[in-house]
N, C-alpha and C positions, 0 to 999 in steps of 0.2 A: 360548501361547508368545509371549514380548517378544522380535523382533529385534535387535540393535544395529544402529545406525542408521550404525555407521564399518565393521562389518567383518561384517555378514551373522551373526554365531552369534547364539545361542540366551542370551538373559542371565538367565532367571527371570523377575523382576519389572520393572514399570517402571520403578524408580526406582533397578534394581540396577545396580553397575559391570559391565560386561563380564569374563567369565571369562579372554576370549581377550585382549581389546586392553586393557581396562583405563576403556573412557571412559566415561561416564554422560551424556556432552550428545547432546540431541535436534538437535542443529544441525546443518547439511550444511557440512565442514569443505573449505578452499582445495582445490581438485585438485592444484596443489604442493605440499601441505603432507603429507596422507595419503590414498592410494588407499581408496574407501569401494565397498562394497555395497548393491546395491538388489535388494530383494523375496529376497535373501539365495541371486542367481543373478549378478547384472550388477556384477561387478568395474570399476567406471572408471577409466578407466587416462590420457585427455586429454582435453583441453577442445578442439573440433573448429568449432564457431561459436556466437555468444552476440548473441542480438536482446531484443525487447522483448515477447514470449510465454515465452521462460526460456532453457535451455543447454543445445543438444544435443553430448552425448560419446561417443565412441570408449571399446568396453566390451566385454571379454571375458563371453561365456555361459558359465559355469564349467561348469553341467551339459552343454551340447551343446557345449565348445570349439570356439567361432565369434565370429568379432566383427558388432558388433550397433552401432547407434546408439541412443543411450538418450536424450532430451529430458526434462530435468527443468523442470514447466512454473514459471514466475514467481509466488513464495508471493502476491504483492497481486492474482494474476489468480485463482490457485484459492481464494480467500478469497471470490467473489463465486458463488453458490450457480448463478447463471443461467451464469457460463463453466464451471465444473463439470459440470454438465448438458451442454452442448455438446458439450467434450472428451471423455465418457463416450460420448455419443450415436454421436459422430464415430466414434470407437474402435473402438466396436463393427461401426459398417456399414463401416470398414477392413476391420480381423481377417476378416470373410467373402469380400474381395474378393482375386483373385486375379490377378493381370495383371505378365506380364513388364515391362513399361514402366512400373508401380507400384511403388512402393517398398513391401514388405509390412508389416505389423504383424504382430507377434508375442505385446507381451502389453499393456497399462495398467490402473493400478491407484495406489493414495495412495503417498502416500511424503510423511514427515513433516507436514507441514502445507501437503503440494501433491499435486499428481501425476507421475507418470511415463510416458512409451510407450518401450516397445523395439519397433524397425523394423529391419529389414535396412541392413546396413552397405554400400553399393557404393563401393569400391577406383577411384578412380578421376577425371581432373580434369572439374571442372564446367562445364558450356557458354560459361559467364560468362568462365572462366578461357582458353578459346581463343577466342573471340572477340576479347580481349584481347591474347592473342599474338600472331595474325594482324595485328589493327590495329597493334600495334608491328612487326612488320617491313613495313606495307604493301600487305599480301593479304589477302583473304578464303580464308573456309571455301570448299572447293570448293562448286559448285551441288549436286551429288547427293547429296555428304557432309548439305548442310544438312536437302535437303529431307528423306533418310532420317531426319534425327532430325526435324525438324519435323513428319513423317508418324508416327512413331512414336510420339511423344508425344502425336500426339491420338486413337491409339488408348487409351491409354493414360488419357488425362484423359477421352475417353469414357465409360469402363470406371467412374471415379471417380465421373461424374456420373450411370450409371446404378444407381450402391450410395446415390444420393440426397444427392450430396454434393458441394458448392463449395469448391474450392482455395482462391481467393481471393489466394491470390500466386503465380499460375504468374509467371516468369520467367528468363531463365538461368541465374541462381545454385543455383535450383532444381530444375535438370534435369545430371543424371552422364553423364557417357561411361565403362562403366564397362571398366578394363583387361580386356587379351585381348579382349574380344569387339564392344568398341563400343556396346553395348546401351545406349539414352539410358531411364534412369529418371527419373521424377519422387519430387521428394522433399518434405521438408519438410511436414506436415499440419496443424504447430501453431498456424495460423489458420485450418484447416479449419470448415466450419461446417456443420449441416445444412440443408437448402432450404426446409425451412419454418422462416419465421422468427417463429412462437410457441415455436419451441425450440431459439430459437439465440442464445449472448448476444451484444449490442450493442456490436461494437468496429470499430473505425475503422482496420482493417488493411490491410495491403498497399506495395506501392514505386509511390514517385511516376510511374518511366517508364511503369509497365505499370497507369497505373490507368485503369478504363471513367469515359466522363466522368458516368454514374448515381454512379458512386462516390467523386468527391473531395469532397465533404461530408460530414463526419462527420453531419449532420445526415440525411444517409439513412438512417444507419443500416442493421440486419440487413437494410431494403424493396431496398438499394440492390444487393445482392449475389444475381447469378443468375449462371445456365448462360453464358449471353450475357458478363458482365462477363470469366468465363475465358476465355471467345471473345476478345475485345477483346484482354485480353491475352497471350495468345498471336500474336493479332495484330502488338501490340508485338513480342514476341519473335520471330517471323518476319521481318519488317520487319529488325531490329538483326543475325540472321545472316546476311542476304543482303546488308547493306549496310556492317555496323562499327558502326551508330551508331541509337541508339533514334529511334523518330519525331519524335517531341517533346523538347526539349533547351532549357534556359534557366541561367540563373544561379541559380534559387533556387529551391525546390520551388512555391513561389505561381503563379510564373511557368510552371512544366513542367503545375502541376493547368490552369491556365488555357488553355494549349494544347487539352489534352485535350478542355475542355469547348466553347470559342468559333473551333481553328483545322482547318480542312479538313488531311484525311490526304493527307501529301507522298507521291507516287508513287514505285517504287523505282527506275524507270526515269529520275529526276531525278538520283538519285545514278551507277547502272550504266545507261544504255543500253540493254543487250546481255539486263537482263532486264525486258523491259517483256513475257514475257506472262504474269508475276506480278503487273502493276501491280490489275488489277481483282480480281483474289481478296482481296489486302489492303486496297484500297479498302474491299469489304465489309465484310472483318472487324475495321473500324473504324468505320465506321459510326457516329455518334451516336445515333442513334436504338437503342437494343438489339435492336427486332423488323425494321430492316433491315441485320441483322446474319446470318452463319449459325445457324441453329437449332439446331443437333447437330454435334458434332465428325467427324463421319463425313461432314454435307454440307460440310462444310468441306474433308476431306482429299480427297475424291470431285471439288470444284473444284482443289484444288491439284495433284493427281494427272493432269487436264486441261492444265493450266497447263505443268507438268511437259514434259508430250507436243508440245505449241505449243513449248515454249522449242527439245527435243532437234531438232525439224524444223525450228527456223529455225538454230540456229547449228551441228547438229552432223549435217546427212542428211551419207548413205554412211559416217558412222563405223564404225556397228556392223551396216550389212550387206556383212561380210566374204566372201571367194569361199571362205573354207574350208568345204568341206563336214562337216556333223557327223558322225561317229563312226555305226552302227547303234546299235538302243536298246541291246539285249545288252552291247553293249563300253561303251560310255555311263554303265551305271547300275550302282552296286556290289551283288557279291553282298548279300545278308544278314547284317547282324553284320561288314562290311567296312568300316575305315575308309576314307572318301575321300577322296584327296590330289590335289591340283592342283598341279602346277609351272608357272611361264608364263615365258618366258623367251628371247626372239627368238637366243638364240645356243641350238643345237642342243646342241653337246658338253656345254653346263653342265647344260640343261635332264637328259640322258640321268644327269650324275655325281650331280646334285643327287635325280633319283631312287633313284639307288643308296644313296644318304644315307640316305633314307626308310624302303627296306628295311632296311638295317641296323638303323638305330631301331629298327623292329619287326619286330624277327626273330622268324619263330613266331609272329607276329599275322598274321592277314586285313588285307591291305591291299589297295586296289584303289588304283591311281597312274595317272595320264592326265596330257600334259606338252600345252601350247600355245604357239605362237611370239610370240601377241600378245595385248592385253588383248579385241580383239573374239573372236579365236578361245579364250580360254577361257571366254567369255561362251558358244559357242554349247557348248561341251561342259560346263558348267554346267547346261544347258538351262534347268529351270526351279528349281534348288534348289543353293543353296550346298555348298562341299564343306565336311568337317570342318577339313582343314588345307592351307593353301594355300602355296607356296614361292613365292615373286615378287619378281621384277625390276622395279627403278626407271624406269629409262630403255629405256625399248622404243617402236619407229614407232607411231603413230595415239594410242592410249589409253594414258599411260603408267601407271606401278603404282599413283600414289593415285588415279585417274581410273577407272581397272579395279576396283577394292577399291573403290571406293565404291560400285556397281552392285553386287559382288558383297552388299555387305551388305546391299542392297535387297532382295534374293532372298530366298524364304522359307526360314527355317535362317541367313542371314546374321549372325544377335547371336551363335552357336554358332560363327562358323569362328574358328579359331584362323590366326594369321600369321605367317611368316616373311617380312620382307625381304631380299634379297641383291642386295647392288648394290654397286659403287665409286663411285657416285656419292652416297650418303645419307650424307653428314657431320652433323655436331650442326644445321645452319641448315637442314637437310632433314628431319630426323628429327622434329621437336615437329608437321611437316603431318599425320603421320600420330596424331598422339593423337587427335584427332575420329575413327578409324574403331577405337579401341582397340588399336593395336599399337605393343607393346615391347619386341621379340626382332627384333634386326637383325644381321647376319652380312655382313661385308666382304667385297669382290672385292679380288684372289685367295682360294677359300675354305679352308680348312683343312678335311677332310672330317670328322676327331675332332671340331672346333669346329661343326658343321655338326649333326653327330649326335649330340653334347651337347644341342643348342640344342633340337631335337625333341625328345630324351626329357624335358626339363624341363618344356617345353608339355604332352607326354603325362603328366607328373605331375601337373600342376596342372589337369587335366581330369580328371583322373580316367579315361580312356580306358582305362588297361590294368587296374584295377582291372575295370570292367563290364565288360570281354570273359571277362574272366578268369570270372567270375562266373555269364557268359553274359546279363548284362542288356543 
């Protein structure tokens, strides 16, 4: 069987016209010009980013109706038998890996005189792209927001480099927040490489902010690329979310490699003060040397998770030990097959109307509802696990809702909550704070109880919620 190479059918012969479309060229034609098929499942529908490894596209799976990211790699890199091999290698110890904070693989394989990977599509703006917002109005990422992705992403590149595998461009561009749930994936693979380097080709990739200084010579080559250099950078990327601005910075990439290689790592407590007991985690994990570097992504998070605990006890004792007492476990913890909704909401009467909302919503679903006055007291009726869907106020005493939401997403179950804001205070110059924890369903004070109870069953659609109940999964 001959695919056609513009629209997936079945043509006969190689050299025959297409039954369906008509074309007979082997060529991959403009994405403006005509939507084309690959592996005669992945309909491309836009061009989503274009580097110097090939063009990853936004592409419908015809057979599972789902969008997918497809990378079609650069015909002069698959043309070299040793990046083919790589690619191939790489692919493979993907597809077996499994990790929420991964971006998955799904299939690779040729496609005309290159190759292709279809990966999971995550919906959603890229870490790169708030970072960037926050620096244009003046702010940073909240601390907890940050470090919940920073912590989650080295479980995540963990996970990668126990499948035997080096990123080699971890940096923000490369890491999603992805809508509704906040979940920071890592993406991008296609400078992936394997870790032995008798089977990995010879390329000199990566972004100048985030390169380990083993690696700004091309002349290291594949030797130069380890576990360690992702370390590094990530490093970098730690550094730039807690401060706006990468560690290293010049006019000219000559000038940012040479940092890397000959300048001591700037402390973050140079830029913030307020967080200097992050300074010696990144310290390390810059390190020139690669072996007095972290060895494994886990001793890395395991330090910053420390760091973490020093920071909350110097700028934040008595926040979250609140006088409210928890709830018994019984009343606390939802039945079985019960969705769990949090309202938090320091005014009483709205907190009560807002759960009537809920009900409504799911009329004839199992719901279990529990409301709190403040962001510490729905911490402690959280206990230890996020709820499913949380209603939350802006402006409330001690923690307010992005400060509370960010903690809540730390919590195990945290990527799964879904969120409502309801506030009179979240105008448009409010609302881009909370894309870093994934949410973008917000509901104005005074509420409209229809406008409230739309807003939830839209969430529960797009969760799929009432489906598995229904089901009983």
């Amino acid at each position: 069987m001959t695919v056609c190479a513009l629209c997936g059918a079945d043509k006969g012969a190689p050299d025959a016209a297409c039954g369906q479309c008509g074309a007979r060229t082997a060529s991959i034609p403009p994405i403006s010009i005509r939507p084309f098929v690959i592996d005669g499942r992945y309909r491309l529908e836009t061009e989503l980013a274009e580097g110097g490894m090939g063009v990853v596209y936004l592409a419908q799976d015809m057979w599972l109706d789902r969008p997918v990211a497809v990378k079609v790699i650069a015909a002069e890199l698959a043309g070299d038998p040793d990046v083919a091999r790589s690619f191939q290698l790489e692919a493979r110890a993907m597809a077996r890996l499994r990790h929420e904070n991964v971006a998955q693989v799904y299939t690779f394989g040729p496609y005309l005189d290159s190759y292709f990977l279809a990966m999971e599509y995550v919906s959603g703006p890229t870490l790169a792209q708030l970072i960037e917002e926050h620096a244009r109005a003046g702010t940073h990422i909240l601390v907890h927001s940050a470090l919940n992705v920073l912590l989650r992403t080295l479980a995540g590149l963990g996970a990668v480099h126990a499948a035997g595998i080096v990123h080699r461009d971890v940096k923000p561009a490369n890491i999603a927040i992805e809508e509704d749930t906040g979940r920071p994936v890592l993406l991008d693979f296609g400078v992936a490489a394997p870790r032995d380097p008798s089977q990995a080709a010879t390329l000199f990739a990566g972004s100048p902010s985030y390169m380990a200084p083993e690696r700004c010579s091309p002349a290291e080559g594949v030797d130069g690329y380890t576990l360690q250099s992702d370390i590094y950078a990530l490093g970098c990327m730690a550094f730039e979310v807690l401060t706006g601005r990468p560690p290293f910075e010049g006019d000219t990439v000559v000038e940012v490699l040479r940092q890397h290689i000959e300048s001591p790592p700037p402390r973050v407590s140079s830029l913030r003060p307020e967080l200097a007991a992050f300074d010696e985690v990144l310290v390390r994990a810059l390190a020139k040397d690669p072996a007095a570097r972290f060895q494994t992504c886990a001793e890395m998070a395991e330090v910053l998770r420390e760091a973490e605990r020093r920071h909350d006890e110097r700028r934040e004792r008595g926040v979250l030990h609140s006088t409210v007492a928890p709830r018994p476990d019984g009343e606390r913890v939802a039945p079985d097959g019960a969705l769990s909704v949090l309202v938090v909401d320091d005014d009483k009467d709205f907190a009560r109307f807002a759960a009537r909302s809920v009900q409504l919503a799911f009329y004839r679903k199992p719901i279990h509802v529990q409301t709190a006055q403040s962001g510490s007291e729905a911490l402690l009726r959280c206990d230890d696990r996020s709820p499913d869907l949380v209603l939350l106020d802006y402006d409330m005493p001690g923690l307010d809702g992005l400060d509370t939401l960010s903690r809540l997403r730390a919590l195990p179950g945290g990527d799964k909550t879904r969120v409502v804001v309801v506030s009179g205070k979240t105008g448009t110059q409010q609302r881009w704070r909370f894309s870093v924890l994934g949410v973008r369903d917000f509901v104005d004070k005074p509420v409209d109880m229809q406008k409230l109870v739309s807003t939830i069953g839209h969430i529960a659609a797009r969760s799929g919620w009432l489906e598995r109940r229904a089901t009983g999964a």
